[in-house]
PDB file with one MODEL, atoms N, CA, C and O in Angstrom:
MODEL        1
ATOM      1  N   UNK A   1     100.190 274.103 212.991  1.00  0.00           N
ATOM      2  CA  UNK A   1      99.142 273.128 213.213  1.00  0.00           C
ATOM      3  C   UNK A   1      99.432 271.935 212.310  1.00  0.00           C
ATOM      4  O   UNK A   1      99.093 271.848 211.130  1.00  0.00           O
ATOM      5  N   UNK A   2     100.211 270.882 213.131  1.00  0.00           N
ATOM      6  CA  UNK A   2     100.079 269.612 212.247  1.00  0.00           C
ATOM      7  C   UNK A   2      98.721 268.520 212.398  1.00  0.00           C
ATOM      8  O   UNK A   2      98.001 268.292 213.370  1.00  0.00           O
ATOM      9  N   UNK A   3      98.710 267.977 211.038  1.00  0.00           N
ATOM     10  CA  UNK A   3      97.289 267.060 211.726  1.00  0.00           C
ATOM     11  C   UNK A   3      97.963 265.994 211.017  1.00  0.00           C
ATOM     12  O   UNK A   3      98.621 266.080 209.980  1.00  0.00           O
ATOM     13  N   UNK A   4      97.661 264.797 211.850  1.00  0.00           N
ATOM     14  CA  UNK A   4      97.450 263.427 211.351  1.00  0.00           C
ATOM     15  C   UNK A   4      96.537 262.674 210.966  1.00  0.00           C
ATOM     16  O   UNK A   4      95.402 263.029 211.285  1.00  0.00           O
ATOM     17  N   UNK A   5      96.628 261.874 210.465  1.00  0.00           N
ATOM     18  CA  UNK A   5      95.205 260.757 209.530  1.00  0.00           C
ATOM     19  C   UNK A   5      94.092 260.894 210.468  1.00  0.00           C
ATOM     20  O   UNK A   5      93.027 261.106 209.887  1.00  0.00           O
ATOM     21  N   UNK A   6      93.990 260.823 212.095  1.00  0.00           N
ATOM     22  CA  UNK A   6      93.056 260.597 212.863  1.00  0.00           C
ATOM     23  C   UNK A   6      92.385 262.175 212.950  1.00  0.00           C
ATOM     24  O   UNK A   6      91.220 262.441 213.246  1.00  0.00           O
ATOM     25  N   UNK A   7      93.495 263.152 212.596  1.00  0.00           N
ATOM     26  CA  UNK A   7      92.750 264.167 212.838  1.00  0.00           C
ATOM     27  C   UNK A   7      92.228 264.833 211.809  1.00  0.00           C
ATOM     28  O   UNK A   7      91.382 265.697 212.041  1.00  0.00           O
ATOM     29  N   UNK A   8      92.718 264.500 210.228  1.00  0.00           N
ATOM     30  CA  UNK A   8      91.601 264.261 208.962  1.00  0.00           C
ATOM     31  C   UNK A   8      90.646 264.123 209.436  1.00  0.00           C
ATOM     32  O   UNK A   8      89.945 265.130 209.532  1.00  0.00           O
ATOM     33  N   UNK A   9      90.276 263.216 209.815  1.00  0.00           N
ATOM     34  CA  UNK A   9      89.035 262.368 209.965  1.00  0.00           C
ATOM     35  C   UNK A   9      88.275 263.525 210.977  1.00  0.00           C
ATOM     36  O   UNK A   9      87.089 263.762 210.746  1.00  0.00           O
ATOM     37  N   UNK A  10      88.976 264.262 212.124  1.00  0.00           N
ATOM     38  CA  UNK A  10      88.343 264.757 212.713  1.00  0.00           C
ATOM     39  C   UNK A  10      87.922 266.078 212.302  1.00  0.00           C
ATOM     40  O   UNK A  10      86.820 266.402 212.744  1.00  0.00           O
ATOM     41  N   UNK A  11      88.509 266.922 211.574  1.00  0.00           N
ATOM     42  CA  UNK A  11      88.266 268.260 210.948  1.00  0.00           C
ATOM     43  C   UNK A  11      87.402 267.580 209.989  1.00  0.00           C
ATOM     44  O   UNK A  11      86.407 268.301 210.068  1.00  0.00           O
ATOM     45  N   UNK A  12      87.107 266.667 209.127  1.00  0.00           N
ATOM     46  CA  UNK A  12      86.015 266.831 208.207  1.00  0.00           C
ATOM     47  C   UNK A  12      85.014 266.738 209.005  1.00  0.00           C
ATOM     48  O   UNK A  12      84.056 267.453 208.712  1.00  0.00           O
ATOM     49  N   UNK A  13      84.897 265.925 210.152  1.00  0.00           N
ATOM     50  CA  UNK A  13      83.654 265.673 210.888  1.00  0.00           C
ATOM     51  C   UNK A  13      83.062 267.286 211.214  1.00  0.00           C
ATOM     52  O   UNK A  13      82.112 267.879 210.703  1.00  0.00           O
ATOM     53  N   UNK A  14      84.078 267.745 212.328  1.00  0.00           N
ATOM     54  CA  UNK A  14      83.912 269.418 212.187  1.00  0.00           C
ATOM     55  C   UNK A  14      83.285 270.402 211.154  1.00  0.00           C
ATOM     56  O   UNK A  14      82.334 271.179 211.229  1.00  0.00           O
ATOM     57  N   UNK A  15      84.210 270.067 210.107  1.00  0.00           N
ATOM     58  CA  UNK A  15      83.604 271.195 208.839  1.00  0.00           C
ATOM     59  C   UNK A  15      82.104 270.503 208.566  1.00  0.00           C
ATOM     60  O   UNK A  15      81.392 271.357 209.094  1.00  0.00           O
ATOM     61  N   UNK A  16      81.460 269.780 208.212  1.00  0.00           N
ATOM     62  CA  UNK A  16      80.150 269.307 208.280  1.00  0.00           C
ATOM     63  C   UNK A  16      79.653 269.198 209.231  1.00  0.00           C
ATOM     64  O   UNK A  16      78.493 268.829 209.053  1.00  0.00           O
ATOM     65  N   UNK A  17      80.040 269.396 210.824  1.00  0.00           N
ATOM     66  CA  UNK A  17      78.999 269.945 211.893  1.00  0.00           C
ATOM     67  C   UNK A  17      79.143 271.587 211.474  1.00  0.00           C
ATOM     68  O   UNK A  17      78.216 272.397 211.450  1.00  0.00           O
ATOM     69  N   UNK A  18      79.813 271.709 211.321  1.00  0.00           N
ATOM     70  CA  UNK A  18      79.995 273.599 211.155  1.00  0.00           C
ATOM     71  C   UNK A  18      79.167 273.955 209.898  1.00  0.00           C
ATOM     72  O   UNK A  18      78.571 275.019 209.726  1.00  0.00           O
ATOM     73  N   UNK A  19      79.207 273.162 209.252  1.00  0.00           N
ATOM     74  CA  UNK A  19      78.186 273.599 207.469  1.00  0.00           C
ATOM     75  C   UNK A  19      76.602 273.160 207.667  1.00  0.00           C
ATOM     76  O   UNK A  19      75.664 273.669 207.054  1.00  0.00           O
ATOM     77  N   UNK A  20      76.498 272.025 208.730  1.00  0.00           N
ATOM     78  CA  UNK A  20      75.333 271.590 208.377  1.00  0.00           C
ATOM     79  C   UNK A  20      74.506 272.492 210.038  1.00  0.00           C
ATOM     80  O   UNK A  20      73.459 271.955 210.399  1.00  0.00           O
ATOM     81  N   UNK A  21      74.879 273.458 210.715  1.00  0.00           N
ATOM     82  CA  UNK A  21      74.529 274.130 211.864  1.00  0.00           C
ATOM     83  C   UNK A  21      74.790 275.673 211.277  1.00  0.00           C
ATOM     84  O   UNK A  21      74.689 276.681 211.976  1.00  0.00           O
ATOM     85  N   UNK A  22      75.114 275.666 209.982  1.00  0.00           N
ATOM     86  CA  UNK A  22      75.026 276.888 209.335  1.00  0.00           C
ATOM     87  C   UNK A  22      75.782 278.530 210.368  1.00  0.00           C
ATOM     88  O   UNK A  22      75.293 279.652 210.497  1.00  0.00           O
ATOM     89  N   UNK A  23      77.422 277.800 211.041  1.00  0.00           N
ATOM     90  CA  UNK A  23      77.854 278.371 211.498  1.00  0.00           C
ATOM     91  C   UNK A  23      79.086 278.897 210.449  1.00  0.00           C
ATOM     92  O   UNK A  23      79.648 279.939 210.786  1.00  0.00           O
ATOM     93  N   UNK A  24      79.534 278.236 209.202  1.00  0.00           N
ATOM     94  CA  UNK A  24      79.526 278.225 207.790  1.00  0.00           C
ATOM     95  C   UNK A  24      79.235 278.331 206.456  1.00  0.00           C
ATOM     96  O   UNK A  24      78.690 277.310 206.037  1.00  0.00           O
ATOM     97  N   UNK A  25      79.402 279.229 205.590  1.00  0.00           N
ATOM     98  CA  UNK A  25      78.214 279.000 204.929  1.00  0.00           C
ATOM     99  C   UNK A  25      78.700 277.547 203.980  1.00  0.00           C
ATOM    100  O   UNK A  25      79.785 276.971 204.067  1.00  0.00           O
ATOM    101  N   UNK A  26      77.470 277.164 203.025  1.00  0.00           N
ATOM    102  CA  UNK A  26      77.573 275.604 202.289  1.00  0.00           C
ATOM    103  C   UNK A  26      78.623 276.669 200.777  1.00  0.00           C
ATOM    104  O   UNK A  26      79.672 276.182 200.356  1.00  0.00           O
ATOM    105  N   UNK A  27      78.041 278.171 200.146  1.00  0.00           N
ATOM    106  CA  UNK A  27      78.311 278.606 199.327  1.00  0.00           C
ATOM    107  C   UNK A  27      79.830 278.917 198.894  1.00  0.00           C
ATOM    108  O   UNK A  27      80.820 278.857 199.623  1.00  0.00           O
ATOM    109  N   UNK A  28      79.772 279.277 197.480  1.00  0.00           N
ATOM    110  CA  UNK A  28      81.082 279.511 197.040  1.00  0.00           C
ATOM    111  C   UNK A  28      82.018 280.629 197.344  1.00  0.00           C
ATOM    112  O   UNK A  28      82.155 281.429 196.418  1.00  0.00           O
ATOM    113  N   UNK A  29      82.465 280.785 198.063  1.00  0.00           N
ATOM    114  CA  UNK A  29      83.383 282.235 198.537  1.00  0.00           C
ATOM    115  C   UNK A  29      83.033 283.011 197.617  1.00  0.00           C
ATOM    116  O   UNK A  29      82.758 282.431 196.567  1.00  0.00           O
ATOM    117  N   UNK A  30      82.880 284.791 197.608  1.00  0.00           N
ATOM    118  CA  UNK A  30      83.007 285.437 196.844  1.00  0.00           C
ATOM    119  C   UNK A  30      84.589 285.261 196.272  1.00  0.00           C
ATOM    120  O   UNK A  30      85.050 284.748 195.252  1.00  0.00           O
ATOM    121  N   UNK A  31      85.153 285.903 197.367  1.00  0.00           N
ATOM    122  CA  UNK A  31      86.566 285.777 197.139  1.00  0.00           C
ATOM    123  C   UNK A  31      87.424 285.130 198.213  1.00  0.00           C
ATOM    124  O   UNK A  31      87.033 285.421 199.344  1.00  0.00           O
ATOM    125  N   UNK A  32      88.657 284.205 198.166  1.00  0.00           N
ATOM    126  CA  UNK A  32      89.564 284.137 199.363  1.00  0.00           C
ATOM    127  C   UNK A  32      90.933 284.588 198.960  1.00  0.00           C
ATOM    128  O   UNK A  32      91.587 284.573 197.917  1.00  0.00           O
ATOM    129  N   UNK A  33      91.145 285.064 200.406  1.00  0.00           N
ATOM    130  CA  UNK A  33      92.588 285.858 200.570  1.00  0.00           C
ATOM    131  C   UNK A  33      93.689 284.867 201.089  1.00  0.00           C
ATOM    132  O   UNK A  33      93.074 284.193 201.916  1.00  0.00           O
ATOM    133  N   UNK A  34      94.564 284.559 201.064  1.00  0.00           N
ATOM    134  CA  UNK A  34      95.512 284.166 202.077  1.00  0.00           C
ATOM    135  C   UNK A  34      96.543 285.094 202.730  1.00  0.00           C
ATOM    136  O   UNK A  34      96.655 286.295 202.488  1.00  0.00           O
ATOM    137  N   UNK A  35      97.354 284.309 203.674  1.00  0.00           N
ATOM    138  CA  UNK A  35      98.212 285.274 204.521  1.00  0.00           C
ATOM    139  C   UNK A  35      98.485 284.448 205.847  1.00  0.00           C
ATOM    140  O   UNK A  35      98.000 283.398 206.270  1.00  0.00           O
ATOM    141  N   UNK A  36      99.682 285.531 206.468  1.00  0.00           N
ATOM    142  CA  UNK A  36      99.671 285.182 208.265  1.00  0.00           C
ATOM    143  C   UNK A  36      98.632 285.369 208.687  1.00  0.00           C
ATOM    144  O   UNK A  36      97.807 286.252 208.452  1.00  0.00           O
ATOM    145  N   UNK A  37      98.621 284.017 209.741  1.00  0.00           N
ATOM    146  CA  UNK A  37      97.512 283.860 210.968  1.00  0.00           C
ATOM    147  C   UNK A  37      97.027 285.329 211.332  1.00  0.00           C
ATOM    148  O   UNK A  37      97.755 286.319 211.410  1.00  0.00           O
ATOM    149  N   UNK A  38      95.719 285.279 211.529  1.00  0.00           N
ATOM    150  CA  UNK A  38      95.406 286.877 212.364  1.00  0.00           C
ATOM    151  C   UNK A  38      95.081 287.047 213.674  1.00  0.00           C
ATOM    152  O   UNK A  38      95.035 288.118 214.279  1.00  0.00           O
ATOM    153  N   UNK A  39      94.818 285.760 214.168  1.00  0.00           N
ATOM    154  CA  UNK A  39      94.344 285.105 215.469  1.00  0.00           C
ATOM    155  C   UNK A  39      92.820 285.369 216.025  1.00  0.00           C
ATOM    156  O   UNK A  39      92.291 285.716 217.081  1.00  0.00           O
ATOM    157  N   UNK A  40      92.392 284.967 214.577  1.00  0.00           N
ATOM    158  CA  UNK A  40      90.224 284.364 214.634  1.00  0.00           C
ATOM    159  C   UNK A  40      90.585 283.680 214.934  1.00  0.00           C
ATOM    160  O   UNK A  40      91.806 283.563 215.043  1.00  0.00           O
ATOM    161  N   UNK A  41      89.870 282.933 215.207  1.00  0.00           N
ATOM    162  CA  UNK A  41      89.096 281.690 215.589  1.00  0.00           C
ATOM    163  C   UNK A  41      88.775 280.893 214.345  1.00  0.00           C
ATOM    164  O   UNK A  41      88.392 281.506 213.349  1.00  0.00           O
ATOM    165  N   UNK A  42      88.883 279.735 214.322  1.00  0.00           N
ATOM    166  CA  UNK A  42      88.863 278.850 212.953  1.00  0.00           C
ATOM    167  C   UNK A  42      87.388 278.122 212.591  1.00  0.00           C
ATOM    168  O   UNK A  42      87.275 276.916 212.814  1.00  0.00           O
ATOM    169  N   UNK A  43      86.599 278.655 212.195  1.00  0.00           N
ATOM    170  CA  UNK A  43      85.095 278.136 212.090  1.00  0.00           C
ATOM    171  C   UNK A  43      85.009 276.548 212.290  1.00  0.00           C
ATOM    172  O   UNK A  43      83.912 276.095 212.616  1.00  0.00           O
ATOM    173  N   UNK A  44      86.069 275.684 212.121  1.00  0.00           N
ATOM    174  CA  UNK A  44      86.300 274.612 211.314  1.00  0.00           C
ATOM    175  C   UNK A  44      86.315 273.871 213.005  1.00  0.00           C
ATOM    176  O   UNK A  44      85.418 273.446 213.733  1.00  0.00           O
ATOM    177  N   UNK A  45      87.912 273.992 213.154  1.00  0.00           N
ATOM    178  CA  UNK A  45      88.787 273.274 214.707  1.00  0.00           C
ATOM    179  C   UNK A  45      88.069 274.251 216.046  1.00  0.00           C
ATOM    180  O   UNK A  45      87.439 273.793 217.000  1.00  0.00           O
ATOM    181  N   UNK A  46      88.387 275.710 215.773  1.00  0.00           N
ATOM    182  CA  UNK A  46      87.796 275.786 216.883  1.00  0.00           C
ATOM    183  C   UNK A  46      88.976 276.579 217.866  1.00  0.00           C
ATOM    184  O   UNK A  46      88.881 277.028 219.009  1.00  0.00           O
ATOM    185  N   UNK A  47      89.987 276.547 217.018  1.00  0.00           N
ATOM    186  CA  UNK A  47      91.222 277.209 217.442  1.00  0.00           C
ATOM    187  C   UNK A  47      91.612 278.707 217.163  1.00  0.00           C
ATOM    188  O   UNK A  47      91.087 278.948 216.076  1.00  0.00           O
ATOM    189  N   UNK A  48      92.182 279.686 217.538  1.00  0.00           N
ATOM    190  CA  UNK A  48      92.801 280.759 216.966  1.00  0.00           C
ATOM    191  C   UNK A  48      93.919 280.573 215.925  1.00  0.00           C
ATOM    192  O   UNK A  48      94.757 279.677 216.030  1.00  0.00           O
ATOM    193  N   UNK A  49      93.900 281.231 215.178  1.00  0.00           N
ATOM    194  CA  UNK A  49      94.787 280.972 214.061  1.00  0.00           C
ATOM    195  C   UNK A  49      96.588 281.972 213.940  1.00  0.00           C
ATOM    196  O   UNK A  49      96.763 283.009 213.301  1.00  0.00           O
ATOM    197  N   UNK A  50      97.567 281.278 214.700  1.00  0.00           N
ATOM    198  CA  UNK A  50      98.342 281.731 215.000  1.00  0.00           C
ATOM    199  C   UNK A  50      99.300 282.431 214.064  1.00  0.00           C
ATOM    200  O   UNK A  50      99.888 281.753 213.222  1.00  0.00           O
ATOM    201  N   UNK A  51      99.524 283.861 214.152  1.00  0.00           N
ATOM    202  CA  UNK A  51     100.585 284.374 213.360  1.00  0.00           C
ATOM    203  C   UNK A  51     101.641 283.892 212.358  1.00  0.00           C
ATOM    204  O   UNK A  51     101.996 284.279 211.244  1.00  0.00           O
ATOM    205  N   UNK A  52     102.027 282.843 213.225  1.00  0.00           N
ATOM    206  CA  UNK A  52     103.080 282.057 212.302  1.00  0.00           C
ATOM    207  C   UNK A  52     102.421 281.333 211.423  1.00  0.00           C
ATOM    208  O   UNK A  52     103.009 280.954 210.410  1.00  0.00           O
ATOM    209  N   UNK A  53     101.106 281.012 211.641  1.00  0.00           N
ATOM    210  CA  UNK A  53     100.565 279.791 210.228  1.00  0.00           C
ATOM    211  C   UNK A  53      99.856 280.674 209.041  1.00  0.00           C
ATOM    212  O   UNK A  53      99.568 281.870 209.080  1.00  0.00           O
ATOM    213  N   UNK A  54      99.680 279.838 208.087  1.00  0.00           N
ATOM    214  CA  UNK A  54      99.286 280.131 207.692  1.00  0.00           C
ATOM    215  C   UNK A  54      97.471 280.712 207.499  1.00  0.00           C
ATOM    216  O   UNK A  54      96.874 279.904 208.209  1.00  0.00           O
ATOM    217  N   UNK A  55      96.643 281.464 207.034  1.00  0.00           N
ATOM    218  CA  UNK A  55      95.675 281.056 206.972  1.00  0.00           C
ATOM    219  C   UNK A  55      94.764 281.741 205.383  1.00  0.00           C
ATOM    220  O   UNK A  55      95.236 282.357 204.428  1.00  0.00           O
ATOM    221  N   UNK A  56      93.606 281.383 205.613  1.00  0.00           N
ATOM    222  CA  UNK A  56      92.861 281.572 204.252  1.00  0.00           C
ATOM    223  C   UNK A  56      91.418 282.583 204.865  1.00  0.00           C
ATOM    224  O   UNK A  56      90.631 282.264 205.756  1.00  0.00           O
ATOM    225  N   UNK A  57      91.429 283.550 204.238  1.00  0.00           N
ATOM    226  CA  UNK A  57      89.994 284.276 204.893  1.00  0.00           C
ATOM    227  C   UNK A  57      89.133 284.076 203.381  1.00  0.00           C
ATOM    228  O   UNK A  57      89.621 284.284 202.270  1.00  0.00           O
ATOM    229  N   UNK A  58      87.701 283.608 203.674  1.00  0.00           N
ATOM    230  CA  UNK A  58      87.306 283.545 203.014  1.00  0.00           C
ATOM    231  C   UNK A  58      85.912 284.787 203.001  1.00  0.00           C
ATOM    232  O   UNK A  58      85.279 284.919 204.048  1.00  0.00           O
ATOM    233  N   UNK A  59      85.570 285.542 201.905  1.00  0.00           N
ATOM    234  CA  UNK A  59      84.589 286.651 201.768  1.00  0.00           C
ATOM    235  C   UNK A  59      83.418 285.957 201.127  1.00  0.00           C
ATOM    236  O   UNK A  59      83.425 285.503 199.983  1.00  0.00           O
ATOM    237  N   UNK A  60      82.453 285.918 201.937  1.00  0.00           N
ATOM    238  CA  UNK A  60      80.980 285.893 201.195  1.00  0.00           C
ATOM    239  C   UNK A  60      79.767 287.263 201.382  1.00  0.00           C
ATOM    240  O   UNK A  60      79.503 287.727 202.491  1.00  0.00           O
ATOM    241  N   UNK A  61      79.218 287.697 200.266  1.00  0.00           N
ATOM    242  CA  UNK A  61      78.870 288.613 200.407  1.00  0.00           C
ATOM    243  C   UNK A  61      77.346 288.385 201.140  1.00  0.00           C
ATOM    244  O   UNK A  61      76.570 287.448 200.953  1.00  0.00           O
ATOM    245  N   UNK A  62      77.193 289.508 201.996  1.00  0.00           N
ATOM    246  CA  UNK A  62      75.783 288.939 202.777  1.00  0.00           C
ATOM    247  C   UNK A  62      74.553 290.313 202.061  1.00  0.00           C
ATOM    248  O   UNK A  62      74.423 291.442 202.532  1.00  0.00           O
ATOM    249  N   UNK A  63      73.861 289.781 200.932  1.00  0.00           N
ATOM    250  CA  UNK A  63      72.940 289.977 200.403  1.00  0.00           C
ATOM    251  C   UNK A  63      71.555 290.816 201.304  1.00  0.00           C
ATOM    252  O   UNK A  63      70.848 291.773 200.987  1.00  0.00           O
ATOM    253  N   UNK A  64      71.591 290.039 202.389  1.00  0.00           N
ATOM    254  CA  UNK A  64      70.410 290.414 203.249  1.00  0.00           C
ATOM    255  C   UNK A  64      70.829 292.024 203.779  1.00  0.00           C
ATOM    256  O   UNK A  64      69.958 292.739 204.273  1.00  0.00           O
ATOM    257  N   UNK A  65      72.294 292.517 203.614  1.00  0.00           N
ATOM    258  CA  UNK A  65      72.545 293.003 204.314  1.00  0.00           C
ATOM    259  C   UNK A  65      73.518 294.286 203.503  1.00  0.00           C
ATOM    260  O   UNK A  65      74.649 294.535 203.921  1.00  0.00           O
ATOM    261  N   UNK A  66      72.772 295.222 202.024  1.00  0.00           N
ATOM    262  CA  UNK A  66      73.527 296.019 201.799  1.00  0.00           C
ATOM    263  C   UNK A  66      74.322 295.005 201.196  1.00  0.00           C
ATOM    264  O   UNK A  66      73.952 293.861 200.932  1.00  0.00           O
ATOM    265  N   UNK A  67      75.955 295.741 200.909  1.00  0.00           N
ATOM    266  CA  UNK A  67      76.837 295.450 200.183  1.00  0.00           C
ATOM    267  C   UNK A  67      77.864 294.962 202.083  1.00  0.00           C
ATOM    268  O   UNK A  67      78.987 295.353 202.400  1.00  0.00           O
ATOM    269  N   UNK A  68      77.146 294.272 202.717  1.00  0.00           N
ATOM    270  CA  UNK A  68      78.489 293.810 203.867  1.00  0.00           C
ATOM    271  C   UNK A  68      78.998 292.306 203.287  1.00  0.00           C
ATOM    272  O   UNK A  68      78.562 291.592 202.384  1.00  0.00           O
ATOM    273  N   UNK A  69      80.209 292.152 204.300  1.00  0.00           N
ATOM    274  CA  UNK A  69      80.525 291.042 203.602  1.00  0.00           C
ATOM    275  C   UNK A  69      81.004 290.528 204.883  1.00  0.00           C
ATOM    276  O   UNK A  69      81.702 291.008 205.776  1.00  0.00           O
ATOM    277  N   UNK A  70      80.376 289.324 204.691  1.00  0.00           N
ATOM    278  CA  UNK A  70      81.136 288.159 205.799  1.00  0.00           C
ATOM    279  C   UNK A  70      82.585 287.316 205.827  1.00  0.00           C
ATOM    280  O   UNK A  70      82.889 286.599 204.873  1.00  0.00           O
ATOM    281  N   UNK A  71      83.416 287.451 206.943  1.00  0.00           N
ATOM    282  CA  UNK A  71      84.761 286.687 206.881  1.00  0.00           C
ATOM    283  C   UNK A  71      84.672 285.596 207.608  1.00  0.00           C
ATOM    284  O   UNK A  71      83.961 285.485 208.607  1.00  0.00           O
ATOM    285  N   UNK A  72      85.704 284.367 206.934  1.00  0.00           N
ATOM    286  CA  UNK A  72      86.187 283.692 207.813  1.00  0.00           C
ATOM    287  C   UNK A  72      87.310 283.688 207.536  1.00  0.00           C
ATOM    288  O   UNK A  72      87.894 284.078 206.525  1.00  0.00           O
ATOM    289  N   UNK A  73      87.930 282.872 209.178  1.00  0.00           N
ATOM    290  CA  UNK A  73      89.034 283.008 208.422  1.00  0.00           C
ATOM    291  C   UNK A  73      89.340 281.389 209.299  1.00  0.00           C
ATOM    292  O   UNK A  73      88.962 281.167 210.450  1.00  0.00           O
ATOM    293  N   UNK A  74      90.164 280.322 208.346  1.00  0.00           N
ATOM    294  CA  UNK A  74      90.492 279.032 208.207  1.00  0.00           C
ATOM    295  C   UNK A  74      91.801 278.646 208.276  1.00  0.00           C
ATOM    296  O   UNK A  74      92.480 279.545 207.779  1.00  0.00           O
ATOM    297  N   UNK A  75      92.557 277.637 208.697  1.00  0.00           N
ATOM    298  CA  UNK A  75      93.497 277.194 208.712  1.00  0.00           C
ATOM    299  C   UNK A  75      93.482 276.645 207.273  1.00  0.00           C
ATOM    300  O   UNK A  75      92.520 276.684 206.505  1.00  0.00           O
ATOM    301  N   UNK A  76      94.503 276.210 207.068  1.00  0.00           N
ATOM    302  CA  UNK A  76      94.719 275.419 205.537  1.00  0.00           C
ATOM    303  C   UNK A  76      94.834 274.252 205.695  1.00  0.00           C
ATOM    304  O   UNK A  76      95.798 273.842 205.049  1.00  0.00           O
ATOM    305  N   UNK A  77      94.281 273.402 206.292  1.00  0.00           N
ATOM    306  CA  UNK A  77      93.612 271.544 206.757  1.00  0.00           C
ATOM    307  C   UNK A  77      92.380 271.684 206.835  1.00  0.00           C
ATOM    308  O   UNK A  77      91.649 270.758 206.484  1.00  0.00           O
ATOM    309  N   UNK A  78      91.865 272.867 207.309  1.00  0.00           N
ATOM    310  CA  UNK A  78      90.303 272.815 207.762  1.00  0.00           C
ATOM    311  C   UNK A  78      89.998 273.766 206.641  1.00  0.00           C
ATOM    312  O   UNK A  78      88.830 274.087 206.863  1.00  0.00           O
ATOM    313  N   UNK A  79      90.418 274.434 205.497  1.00  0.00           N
ATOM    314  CA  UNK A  79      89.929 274.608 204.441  1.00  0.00           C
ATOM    315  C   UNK A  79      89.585 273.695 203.926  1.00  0.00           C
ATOM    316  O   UNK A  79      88.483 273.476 203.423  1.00  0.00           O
ATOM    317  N   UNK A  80      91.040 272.642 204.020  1.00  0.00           N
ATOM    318  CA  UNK A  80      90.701 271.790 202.800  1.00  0.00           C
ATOM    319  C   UNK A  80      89.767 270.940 203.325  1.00  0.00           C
ATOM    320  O   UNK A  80      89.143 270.394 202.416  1.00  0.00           O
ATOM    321  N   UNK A  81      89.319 270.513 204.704  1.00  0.00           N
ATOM    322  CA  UNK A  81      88.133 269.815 205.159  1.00  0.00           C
ATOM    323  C   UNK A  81      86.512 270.311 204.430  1.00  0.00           C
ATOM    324  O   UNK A  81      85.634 269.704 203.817  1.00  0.00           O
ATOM    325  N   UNK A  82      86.704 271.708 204.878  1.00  0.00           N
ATOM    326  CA  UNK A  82      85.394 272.057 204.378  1.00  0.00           C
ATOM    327  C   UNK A  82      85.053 272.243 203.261  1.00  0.00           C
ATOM    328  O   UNK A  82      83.914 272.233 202.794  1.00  0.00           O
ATOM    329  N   UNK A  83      86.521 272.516 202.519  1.00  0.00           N
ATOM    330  CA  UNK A  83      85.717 272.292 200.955  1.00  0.00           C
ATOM    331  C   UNK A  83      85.468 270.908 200.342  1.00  0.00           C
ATOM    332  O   UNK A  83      84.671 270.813 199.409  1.00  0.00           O
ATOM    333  N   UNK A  84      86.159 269.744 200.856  1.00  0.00           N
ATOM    334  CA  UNK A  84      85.494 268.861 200.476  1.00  0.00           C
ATOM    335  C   UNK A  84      84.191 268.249 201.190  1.00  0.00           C
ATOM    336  O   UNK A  84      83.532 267.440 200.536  1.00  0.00           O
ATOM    337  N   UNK A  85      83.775 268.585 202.498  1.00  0.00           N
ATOM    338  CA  UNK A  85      82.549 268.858 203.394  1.00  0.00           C
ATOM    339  C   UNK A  85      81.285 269.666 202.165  1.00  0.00           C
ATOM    340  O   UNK A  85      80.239 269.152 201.769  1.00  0.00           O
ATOM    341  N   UNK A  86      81.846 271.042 201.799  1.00  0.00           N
ATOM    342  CA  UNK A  86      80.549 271.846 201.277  1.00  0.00           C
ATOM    343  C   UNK A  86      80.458 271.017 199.796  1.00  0.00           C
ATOM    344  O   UNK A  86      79.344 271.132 199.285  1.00  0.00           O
ATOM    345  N   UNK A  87      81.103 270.471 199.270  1.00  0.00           N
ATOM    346  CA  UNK A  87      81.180 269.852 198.084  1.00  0.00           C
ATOM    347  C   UNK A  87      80.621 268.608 197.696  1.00  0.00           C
ATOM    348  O   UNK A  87      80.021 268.204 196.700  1.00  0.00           O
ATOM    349  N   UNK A  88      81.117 267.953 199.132  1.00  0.00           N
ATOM    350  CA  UNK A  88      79.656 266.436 199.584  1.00  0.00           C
ATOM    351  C   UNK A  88      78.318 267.331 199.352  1.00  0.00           C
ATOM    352  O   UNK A  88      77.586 267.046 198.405  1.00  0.00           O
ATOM    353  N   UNK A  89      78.033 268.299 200.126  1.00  0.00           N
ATOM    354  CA  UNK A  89      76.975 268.018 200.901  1.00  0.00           C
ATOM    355  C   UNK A  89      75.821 268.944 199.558  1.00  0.00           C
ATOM    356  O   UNK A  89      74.593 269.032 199.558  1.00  0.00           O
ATOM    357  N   UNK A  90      76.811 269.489 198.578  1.00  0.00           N
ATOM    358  CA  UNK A  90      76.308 270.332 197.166  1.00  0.00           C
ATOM    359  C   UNK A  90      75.858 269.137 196.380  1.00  0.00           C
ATOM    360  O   UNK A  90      74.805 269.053 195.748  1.00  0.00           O
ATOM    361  N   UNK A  91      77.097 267.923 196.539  1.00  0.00           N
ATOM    362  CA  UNK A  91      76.743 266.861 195.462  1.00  0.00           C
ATOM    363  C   UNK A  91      75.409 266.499 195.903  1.00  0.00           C
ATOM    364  O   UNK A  91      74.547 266.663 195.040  1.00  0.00           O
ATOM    365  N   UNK A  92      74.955 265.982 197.186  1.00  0.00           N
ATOM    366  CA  UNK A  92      74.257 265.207 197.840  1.00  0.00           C
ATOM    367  C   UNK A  92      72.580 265.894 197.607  1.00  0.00           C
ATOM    368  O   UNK A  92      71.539 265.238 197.626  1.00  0.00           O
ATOM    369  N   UNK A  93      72.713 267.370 197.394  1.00  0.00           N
ATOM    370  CA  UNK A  93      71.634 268.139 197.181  1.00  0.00           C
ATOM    371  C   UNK A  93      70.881 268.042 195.652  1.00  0.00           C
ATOM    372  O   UNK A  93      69.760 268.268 195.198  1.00  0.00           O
ATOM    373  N   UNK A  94      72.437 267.481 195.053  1.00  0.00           N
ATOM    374  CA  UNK A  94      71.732 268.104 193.193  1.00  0.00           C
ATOM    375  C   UNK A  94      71.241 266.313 192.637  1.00  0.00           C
ATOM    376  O   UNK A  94      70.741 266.127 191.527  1.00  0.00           O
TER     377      UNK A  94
ENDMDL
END
């Protein structure tokens, strides 16, 4: 997955429709893993995440729910979208 300047622009737009429709969470990963693609779906683009790429799963623990834990799992452009997305939108809160 290559992206260009126009498509910067378009994965951040993404990761802040995806954070602010709470199909994301805004919070700090418990933990993230990296590795080969597993072929989710990318919370972010919207794509499957292909074997050959790379990707980042990120663990947040879901409180409401026992000790379960929620995955995503992200390309590494649309990580870096959404963490500077959840990081606006943390500044913008405090």
């Amino acid at each position: 997955m290559v992206h260009s300047g126009d498509d910067e622009q378009d994965l951040r737009r993404s990761a802040l429709v995806a954070l602010q429709a709470g199909i994301i969470p805004r919070d700090q990963p418990n933990q993230i893993l990296g590795g080969s693609g597993s072929g989710e779906v990318c919370p972010v683009c919207g794509r499957p995440i292909d074997p050959a790429e790379m990707e980042l799963e990120l663990e947040f623990a879901n409180t409401d729910v026992g000790d379960e834990v929620r995955e995503f799992h992200l390309h590494l452009p649309c990580f870096a979208a959404w963490e500077n997305a959840r990081k606006s939108v943390v500044d913008d809160r405090a």
